[in-house]
C-alpha positions in Angstrom: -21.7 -29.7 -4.0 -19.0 -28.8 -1.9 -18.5 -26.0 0.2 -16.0 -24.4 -1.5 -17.5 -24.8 -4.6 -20.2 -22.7 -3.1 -18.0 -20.3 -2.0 -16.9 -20.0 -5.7 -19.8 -20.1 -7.0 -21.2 -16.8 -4.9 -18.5 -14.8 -5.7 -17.9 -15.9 -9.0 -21.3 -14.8 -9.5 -21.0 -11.6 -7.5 -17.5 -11.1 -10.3 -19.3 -11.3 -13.1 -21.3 -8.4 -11.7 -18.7 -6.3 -11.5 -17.4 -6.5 -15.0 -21.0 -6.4 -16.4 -21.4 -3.4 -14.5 -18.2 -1.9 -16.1 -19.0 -2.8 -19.3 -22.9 -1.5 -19.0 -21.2 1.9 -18.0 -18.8 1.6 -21.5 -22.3 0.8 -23.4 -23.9 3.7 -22.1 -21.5 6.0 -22.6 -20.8 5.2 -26.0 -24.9 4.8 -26.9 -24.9 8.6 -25.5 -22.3 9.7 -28.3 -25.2 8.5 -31.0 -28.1 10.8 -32.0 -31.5 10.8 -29.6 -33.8 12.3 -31.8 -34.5 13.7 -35.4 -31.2 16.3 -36.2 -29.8 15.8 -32.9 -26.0 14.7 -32.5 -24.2 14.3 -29.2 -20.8 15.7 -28.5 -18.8 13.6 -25.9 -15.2 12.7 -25.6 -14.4 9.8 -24.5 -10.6 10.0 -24.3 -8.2 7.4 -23.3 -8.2 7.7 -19.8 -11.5 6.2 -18.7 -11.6 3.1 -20.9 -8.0 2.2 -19.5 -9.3 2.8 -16.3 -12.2 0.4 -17.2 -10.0 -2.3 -18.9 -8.0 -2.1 -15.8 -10.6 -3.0 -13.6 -11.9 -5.6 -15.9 -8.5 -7.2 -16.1 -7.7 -7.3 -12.3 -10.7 -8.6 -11.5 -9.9 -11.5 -13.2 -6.3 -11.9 -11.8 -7.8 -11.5 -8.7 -10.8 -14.2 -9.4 -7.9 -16.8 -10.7 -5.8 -15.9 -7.5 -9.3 -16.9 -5.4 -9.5 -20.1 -7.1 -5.5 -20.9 -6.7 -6.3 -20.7 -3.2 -9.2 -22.7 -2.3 -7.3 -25.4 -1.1 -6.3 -23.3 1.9 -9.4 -21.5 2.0 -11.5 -21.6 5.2 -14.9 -22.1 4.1 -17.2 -20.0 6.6 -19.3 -16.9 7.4 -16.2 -15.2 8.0 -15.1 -16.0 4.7 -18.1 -15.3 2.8 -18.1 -11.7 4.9 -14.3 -10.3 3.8 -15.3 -11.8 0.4 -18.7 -9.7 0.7 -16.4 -6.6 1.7 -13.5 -7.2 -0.9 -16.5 -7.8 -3.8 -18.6 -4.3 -2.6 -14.9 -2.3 -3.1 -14.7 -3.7 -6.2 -18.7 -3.0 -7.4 -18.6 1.1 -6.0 -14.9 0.9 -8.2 -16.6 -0.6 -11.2 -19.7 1.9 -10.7 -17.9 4.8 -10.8 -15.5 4.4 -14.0 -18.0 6.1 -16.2 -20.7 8.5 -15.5 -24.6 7.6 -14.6 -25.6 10.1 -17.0 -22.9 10.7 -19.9 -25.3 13.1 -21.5 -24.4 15.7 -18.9 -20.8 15.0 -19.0 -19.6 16.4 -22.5 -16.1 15.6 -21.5 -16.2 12.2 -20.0 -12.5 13.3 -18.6 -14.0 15.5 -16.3 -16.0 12.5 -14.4 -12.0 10.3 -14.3 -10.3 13.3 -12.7 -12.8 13.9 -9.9 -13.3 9.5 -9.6 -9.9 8.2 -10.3 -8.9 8.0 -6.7 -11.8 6.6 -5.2 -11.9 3.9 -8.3 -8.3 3.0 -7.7 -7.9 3.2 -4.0 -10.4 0.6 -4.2 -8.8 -1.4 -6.6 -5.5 -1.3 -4.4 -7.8 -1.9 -1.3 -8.8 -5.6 -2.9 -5.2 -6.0 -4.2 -3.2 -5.6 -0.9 -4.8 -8.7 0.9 -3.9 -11.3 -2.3 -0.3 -9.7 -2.8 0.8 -10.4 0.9 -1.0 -13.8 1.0 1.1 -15.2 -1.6 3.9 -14.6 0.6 1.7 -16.0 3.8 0.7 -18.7 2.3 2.7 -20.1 -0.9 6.5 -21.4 -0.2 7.8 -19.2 -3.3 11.6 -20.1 -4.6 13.7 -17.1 -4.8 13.1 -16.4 -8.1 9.6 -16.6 -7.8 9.7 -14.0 -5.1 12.2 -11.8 -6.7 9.0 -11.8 -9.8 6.5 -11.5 -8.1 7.9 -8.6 -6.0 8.8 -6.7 -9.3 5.0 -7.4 -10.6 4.0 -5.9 -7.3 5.8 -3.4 -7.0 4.8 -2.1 -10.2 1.4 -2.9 -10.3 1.7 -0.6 -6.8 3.4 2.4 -7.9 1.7 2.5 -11.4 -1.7 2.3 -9.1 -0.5 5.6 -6.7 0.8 7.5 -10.3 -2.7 6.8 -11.7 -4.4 8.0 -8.2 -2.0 11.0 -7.9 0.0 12.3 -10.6 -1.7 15.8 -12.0 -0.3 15.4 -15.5 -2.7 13.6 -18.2 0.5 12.0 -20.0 1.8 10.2 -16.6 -1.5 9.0 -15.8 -2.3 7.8 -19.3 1.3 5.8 -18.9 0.4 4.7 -15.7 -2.4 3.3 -16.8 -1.5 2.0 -19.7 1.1 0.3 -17.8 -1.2 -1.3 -15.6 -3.4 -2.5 -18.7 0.1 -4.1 -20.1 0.9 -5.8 -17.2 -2.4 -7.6 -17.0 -2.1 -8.9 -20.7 1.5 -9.9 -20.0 -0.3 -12.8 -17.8 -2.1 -14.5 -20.8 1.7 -15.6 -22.7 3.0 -16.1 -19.7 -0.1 -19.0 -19.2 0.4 -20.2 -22.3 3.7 -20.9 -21.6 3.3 -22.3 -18.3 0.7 -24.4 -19.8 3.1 -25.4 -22.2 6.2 -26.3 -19.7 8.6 -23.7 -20.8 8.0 -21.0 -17.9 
């Protein structure tokens, strides 16, 4: 095995962590909405803004783990390596811990928990971001209309981001993050058609 296969394979494993840990939080949340007991029925509301918080996450992690593996050919394989990776991975985990609530049972309104977490979750998010987004412009010759993309991408991805951490109404951060959620799922035709030869 090579070293930077081992690399890979740490953090790929440390990843798929993350989004379980998401996804655990989604389960738990939703199991909490079912009844518990003989004529018991849970009231929570789920709303829109924590699960497009959650997809979020989910999708940037991956954008973030294919932007990893673009790069291993420039890569330095070391402790130093595995240490930022460490410290990029354990912003991501406390971001993907804190989308949804420990105990939904005690938030009726799971709302409540994104408007007191939605900074610290995104601030995170951008916090792993910031590093890939100037490295492609380190480290990859980009033609100009590669840069004049990717700097709209960015730039949205970036200001969507501060709305979502910021804004005080619930319709611009819905938008914001539905934005962000867009964005991500943009990337899949756009694969396919680079796959393909015509992008």
């Amino acid at each position: 095995m090579q070293a930077i296969e081992f690399s890979l394979g740490l953090f790929g494993l440390l990843l798929g962590f993350i989004l379980v840990e998401v996804l655990s939080g989604l389960m738990r949340t939703l199991r909490a909405r079912l009844p518990h007991g003989p004529g018991s029925q849970e009231h929570i509301h789920i709303g829109w803004l924590t699960p497009l918080l959650g997809a979020f996450t989910m999708l940037n992690v991956l954008l973030v783990w294919g932007n990893v593996f673009g790069l291993q050919h420039v890569l330095p394989v070391g402790y130093d390596t595995w240490t930022l990776g460490l410290l990029l991975c354990s912003f991501y985990y406390f971001a993907a811990s804190m989308i949804f609530p420990g105990d939904p049972r005690a938030w009726p309104d799971v709302d409540d928990w994104f408007w007191l977490h939605r900074r610290q979750v995104l601030g995170c998010v951008l916090a792993v971001n910031l590093p890939f987004m100037v490295s492609t412009y380190v480290l990859w010759d980009l033609t100009l209309s590669e840069m004049i993309v990717d700097l709209v991408v960015v730039s949205v991805l970036v200001s969507m981001m501060l709305v979502a951490m910021f804004a005080t109404k619930r319709s611009m951060v819905t938008a914001a993050l539905a934005i962000l959620v867009a964005v991500h799922l943009s990337f899949i035709p756009l694969e396919y058609l680079k796959r393909q030869g015509v992008w």
